[in-house]
TIVO-2410 file (N, C-alpha, C; in nm, 3 decimals):
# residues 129
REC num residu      c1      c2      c3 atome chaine
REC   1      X   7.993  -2.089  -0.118     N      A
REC   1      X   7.904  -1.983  -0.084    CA      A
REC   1      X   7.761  -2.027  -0.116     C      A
REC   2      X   7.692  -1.998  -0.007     N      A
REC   2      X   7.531  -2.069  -0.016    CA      A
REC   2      X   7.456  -1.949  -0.032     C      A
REC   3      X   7.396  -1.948  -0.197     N      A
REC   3      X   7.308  -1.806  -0.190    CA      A
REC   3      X   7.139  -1.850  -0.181     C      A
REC   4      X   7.120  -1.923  -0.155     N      A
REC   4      X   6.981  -1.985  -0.169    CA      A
REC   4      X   6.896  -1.958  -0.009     C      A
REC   5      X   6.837  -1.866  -0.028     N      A
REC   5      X   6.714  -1.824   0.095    CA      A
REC   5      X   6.665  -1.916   0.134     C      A
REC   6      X   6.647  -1.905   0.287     N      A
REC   6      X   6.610  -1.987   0.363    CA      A
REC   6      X   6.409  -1.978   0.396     C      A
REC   7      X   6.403  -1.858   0.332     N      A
REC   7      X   6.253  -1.849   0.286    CA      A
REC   7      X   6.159  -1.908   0.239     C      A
REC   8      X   6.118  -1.986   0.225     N      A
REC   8      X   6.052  -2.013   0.096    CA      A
REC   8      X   5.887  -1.907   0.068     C      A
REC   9      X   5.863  -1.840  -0.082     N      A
REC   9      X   5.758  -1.800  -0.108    CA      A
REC   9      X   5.659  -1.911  -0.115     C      A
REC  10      X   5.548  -1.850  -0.003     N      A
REC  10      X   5.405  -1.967  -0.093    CA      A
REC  10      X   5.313  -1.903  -0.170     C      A
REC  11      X   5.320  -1.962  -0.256     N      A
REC  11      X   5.235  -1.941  -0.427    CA      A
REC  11      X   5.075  -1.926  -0.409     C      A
REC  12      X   5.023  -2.037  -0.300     N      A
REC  12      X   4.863  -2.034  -0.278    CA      A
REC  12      X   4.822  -1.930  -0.229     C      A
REC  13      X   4.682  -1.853  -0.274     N      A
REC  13      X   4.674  -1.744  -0.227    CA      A
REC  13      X   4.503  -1.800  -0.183     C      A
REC  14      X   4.468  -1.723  -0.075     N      A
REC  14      X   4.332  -1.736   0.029    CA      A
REC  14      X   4.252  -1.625  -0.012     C      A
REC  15      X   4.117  -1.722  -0.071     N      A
REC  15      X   4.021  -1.605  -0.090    CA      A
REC  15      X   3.951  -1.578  -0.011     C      A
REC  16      X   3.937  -1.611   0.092     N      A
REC  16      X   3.782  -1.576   0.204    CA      A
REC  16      X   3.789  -1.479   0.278     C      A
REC  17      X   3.927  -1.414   0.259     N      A
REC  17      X   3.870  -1.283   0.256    CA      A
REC  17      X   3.827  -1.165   0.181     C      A
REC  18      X   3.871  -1.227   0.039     N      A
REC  18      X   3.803  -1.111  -0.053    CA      A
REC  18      X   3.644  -1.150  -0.057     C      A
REC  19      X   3.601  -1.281  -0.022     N      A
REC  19      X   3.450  -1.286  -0.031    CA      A
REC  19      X   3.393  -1.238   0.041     C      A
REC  20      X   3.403  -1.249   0.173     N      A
REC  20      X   3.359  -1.163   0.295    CA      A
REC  20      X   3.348  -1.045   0.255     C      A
REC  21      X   3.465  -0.924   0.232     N      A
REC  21      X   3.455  -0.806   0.203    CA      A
REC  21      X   3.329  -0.786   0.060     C      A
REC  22      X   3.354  -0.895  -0.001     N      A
REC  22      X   3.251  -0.846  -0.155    CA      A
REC  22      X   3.104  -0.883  -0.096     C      A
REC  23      X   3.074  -0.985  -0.039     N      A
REC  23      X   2.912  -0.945   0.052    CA      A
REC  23      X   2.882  -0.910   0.171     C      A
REC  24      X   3.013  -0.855   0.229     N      A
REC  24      X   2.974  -0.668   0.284    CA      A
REC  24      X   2.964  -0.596   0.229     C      A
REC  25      X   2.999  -0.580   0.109     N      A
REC  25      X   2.939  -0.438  -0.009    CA      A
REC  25      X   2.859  -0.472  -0.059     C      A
REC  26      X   2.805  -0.607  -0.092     N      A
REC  26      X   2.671  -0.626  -0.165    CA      A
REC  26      X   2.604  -0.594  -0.061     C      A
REC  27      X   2.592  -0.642   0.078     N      A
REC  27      X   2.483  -0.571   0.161    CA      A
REC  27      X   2.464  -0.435   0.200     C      A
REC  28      X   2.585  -0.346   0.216     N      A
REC  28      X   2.565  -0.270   0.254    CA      A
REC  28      X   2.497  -0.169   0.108     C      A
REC  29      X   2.521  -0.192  -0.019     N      A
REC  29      X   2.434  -0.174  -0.130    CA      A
REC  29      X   2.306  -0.140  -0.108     C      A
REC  30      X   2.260  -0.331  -0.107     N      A
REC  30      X   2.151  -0.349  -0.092    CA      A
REC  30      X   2.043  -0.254   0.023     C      A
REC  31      X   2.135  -0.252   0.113     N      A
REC  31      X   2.039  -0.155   0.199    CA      A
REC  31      X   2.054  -0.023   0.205     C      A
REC  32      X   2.150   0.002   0.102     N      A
REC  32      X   2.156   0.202   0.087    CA      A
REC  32      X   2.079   0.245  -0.013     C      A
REC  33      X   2.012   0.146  -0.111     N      A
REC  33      X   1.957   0.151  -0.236    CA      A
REC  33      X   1.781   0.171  -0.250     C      A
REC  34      X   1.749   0.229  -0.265     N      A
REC  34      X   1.603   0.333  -0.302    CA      A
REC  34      X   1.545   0.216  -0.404     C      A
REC  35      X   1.458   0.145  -0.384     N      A
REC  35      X   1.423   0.051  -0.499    CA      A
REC  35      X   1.332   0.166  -0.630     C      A
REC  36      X   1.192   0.194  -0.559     N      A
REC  36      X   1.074   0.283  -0.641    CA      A
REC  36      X   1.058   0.368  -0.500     C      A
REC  37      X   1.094   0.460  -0.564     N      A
REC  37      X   1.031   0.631  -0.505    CA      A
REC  37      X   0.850   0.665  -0.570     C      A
REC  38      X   0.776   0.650  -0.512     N      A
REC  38      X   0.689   0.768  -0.609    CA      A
REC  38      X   0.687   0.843  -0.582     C      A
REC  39      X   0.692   0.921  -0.670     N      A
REC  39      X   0.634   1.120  -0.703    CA      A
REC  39      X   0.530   1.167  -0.655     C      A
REC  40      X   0.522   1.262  -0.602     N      A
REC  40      X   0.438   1.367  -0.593    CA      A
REC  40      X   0.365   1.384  -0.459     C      A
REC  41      X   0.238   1.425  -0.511     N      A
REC  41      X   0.169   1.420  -0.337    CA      A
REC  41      X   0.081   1.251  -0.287     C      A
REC  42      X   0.081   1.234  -0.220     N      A
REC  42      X   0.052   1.137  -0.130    CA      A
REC  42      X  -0.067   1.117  -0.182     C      A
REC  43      X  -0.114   1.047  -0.282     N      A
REC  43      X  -0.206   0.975  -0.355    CA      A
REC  43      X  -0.309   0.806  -0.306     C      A
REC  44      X  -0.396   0.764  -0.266     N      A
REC  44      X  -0.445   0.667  -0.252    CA      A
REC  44      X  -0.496   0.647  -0.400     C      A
REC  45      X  -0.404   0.525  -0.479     N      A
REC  45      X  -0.398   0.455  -0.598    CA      A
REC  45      X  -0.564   0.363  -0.586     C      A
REC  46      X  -0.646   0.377  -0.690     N      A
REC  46      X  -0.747   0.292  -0.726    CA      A
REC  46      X  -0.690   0.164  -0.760     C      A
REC  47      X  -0.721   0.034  -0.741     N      A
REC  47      X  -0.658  -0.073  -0.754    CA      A
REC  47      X  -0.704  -0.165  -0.908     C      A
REC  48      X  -0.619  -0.223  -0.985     N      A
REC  48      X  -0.652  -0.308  -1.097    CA      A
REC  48      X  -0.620  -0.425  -1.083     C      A
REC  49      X  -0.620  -0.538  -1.167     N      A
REC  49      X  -0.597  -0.667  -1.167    CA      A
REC  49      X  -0.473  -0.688  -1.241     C      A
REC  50      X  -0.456  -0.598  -1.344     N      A
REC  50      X  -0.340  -0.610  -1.430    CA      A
REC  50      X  -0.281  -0.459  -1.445     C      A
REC  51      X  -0.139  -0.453  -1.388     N      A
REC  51      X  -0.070  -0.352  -1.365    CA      A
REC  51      X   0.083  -0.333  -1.452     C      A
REC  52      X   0.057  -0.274  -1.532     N      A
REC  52      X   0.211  -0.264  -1.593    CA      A
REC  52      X   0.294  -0.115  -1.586     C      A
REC  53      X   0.392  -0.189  -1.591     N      A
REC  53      X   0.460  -0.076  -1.535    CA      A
REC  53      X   0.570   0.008  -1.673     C      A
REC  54      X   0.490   0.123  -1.661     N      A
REC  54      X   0.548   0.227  -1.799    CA      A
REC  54      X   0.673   0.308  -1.765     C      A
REC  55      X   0.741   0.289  -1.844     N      A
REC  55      X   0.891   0.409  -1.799    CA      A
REC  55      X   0.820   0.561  -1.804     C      A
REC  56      X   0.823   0.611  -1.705     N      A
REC  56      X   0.726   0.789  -1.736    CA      A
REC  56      X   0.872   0.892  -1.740     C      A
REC  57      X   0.828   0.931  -1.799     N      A
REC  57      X   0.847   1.057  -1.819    CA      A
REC  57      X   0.827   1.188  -1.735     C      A
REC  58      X   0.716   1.169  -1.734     N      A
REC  58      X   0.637   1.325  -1.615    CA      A
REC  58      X   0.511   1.235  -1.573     C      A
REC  59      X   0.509   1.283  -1.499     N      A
REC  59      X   0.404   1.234  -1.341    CA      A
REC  59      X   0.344   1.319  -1.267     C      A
REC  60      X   0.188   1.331  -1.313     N      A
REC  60      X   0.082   1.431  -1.258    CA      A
REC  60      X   0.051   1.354  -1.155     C      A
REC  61      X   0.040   1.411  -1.047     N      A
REC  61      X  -0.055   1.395  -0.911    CA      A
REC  61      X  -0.165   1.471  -0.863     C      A
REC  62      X  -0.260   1.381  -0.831     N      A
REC  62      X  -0.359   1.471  -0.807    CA      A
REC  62      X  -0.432   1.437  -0.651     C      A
REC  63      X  -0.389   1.486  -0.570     N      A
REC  63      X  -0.449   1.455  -0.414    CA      A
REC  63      X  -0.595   1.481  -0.378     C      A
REC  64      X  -0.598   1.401  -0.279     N      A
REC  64      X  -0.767   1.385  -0.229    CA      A
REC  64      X  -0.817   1.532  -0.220     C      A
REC  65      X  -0.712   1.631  -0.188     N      A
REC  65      X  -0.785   1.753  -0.175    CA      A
REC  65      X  -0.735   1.862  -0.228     C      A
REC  66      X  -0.755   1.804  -0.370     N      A
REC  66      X  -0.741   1.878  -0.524    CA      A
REC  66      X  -0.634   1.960  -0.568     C      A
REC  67      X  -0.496   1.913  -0.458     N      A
REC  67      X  -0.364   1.985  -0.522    CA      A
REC  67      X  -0.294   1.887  -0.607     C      A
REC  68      X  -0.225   1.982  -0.696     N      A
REC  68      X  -0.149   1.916  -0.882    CA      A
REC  68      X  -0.024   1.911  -0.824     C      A
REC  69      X   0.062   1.850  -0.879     N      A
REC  69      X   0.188   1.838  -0.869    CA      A
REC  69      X   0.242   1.743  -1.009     C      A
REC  70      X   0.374   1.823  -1.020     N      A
REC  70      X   0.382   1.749  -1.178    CA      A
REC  70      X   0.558   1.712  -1.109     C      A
REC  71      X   0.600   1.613  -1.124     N      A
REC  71      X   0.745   1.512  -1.056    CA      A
REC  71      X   0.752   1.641  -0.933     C      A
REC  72      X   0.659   1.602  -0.873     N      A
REC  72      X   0.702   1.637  -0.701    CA      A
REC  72      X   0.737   1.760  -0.692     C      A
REC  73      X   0.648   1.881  -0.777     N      A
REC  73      X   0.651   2.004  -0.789    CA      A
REC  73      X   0.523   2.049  -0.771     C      A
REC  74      X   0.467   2.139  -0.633     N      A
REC  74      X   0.326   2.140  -0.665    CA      A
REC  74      X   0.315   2.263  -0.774     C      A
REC  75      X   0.206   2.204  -0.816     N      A
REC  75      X   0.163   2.362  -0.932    CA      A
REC  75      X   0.028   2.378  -0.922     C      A
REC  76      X  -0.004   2.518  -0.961     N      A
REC  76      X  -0.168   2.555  -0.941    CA      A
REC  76      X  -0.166   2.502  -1.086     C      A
REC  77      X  -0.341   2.499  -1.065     N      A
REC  77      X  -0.378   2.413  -1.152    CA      A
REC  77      X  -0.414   2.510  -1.315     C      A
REC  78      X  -0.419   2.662  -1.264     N      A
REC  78      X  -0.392   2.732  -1.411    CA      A
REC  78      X  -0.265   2.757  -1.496     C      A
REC  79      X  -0.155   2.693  -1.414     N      A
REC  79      X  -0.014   2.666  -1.457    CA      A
REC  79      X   0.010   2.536  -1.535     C      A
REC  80      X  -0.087   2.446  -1.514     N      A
REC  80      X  -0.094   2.289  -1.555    CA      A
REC  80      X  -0.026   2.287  -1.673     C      A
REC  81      X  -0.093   2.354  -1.769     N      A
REC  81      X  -0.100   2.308  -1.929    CA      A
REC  81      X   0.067   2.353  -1.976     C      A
REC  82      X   0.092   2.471  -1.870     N      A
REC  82      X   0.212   2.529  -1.945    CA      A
REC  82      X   0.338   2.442  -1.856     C      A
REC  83      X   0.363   2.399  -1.765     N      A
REC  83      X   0.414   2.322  -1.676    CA      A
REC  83      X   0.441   2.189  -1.761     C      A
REC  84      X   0.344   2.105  -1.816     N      A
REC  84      X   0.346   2.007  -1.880    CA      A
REC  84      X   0.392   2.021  -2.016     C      A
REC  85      X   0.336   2.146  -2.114     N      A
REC  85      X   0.448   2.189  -2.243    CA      A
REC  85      X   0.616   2.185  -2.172     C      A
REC  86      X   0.600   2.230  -2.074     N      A
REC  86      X   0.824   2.293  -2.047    CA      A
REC  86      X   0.841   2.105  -2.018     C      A
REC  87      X   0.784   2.035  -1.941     N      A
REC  87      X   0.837   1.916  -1.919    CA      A
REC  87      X   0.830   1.839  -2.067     C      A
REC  88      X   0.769   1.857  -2.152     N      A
REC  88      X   0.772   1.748  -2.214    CA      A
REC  88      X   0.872   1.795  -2.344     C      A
REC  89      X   0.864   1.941  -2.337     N      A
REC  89      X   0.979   1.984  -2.437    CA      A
REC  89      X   0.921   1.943  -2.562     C      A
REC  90      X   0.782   1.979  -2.622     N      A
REC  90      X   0.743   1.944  -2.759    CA      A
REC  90      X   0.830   1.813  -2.810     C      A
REC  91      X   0.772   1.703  -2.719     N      A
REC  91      X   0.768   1.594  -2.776    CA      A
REC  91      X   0.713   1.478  -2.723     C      A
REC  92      X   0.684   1.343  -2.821     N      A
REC  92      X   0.556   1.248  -2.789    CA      A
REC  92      X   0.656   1.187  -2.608     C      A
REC  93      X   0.565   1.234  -2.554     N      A
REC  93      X   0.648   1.156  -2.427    CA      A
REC  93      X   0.513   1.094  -2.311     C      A
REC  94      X   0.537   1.030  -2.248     N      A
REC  94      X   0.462   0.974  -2.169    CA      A
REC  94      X   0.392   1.001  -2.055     C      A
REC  95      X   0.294   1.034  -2.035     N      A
REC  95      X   0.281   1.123  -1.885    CA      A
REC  95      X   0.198   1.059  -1.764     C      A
REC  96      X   0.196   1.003  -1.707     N      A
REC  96      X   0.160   0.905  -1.606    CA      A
REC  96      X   0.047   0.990  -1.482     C      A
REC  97      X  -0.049   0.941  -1.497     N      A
REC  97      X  -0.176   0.987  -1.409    CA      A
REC  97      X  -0.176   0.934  -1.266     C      A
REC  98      X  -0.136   1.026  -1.165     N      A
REC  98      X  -0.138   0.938  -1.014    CA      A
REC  98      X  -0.278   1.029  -0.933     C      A
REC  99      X  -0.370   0.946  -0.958     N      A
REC  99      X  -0.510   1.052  -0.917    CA      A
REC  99      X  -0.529   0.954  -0.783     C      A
REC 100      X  -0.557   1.025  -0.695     N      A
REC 100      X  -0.644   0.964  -0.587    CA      A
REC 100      X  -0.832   0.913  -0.581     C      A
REC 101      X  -0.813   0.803  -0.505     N      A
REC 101      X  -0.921   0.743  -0.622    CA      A
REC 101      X  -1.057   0.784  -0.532     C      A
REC 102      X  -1.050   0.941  -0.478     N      A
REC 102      X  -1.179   1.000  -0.405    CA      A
REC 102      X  -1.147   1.144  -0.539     C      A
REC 103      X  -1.082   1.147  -0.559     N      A
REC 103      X  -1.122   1.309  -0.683    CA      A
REC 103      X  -1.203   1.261  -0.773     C      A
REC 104      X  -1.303   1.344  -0.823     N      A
REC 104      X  -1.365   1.340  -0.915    CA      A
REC 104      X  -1.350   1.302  -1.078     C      A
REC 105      X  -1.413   1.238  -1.110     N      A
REC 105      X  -1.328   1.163  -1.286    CA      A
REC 105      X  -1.338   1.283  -1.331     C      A
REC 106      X  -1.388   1.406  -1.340     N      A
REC 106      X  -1.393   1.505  -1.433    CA      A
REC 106      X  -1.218   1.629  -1.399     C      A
REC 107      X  -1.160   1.598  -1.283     N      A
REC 107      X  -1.009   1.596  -1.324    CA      A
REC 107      X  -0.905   1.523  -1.379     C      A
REC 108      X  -0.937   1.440  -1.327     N      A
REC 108      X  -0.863   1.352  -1.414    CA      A
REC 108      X  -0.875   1.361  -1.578     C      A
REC 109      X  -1.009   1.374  -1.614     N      A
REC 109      X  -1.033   1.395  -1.758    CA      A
REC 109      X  -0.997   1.517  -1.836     C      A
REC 110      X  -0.999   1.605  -1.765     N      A
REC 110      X  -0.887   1.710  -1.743    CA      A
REC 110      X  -0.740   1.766  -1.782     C      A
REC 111      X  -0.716   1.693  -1.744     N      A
REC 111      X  -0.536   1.665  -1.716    CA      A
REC 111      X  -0.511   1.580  -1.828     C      A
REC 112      X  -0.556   1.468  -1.837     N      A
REC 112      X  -0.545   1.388  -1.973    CA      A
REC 112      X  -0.569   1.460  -2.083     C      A
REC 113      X  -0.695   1.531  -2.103     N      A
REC 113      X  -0.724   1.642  -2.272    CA      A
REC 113      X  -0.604   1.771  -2.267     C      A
REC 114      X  -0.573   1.787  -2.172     N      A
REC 114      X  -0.363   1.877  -2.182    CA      A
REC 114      X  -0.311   1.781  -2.209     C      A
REC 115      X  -0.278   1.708  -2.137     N      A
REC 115      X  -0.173   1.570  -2.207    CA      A
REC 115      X  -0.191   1.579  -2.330     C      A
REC 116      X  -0.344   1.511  -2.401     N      A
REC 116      X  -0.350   1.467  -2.513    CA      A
REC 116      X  -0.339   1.584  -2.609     C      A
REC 117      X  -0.381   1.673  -2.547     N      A
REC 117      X  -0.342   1.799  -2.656    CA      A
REC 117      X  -0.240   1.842  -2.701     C      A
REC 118      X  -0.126   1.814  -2.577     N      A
REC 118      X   0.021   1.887  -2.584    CA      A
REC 118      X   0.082   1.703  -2.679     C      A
REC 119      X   0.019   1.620  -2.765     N      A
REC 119      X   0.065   1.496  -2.810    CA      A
REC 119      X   0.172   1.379  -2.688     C      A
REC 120      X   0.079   1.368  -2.596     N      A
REC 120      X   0.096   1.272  -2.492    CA      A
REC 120      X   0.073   1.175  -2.490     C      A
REC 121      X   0.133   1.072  -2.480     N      A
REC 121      X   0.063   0.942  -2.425    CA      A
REC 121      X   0.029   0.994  -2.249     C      A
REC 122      X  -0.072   0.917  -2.265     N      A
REC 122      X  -0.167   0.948  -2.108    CA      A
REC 122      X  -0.206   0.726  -2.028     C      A
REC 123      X  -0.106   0.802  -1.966     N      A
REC 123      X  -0.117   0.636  -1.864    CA      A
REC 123      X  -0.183   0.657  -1.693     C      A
REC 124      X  -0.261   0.587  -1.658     N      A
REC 124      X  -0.333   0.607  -1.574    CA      A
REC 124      X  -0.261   0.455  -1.454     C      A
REC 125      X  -0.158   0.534  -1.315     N      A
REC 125      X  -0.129   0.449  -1.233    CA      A
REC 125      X  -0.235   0.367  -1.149     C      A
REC 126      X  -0.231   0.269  -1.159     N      A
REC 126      X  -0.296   0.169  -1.042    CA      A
REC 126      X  -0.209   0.113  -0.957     C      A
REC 127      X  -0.254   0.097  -0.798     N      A
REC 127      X  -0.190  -0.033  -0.761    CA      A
REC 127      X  -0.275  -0.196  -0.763     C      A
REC 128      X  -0.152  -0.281  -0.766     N      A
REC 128      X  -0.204  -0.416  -0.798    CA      A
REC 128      X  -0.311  -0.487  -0.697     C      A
REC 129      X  -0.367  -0.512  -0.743     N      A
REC 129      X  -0.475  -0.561  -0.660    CA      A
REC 129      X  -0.436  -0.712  -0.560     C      A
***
């Protein structure tokens, strides 16, 4: 009696297709993926030479034609101070300045003395030159 299969299993196994499938998901990733969003209203950034980039917290905007927005919420501007207390939740947190670079420095200076009052760090966005 012959019990021995006429089969034989092969042991080698073919990867090219698990690679294929793994950089079709790295691409299709890559292109579903949001790198940097910015916040708020549609700002023309004053430009610097040296640009670093701060983890924020909350993000004031201030548009060419003088509307606030704090993370992509507009707010009137007699709501500012109290808007920026609820975001920062009484504590040292970071608050990132996105002013358009036709408003006047005396808002901006503004917005920073709430910051600094409510114990803010106050960072002022540029783009890189």
């Amino acid at each position: 009696m012959n019990l021995k299969s006429k089969h034989k299993v092969e042991t080698a196994f073919s990867m090219s297709g698990m690679t294929d499938v793994v950089f079709l998901l790295l691409i299709f990733f890559m292109l579903t993926t949001t790198f940097v969003t910015p916040s708020g209203l549609p700002v023309n950034l004053p430009t610097s030479k040296s640009s670093t980039i701060v983890m924020q917290k909350v993000s004031v905007s201030i548009s060419s034609d003088l509307k606030y927005s704090i993370n992509d919420k507009i707010v009137p501007k007699s709501r500012l101070e109290i808007e920026l207390r609820s975001k920062l939740d009484g504590q040292e947190g970071v608050v990132v300045l996105r002013v358009d670079k036709s408003v006047p420095v005396e808002h901006l200076v503004e917005v920073a003395s709430i910051a600094t009052k409510l114990k803010a760090k106050v960072s002022l966005a540029t783009k890189p030159n």
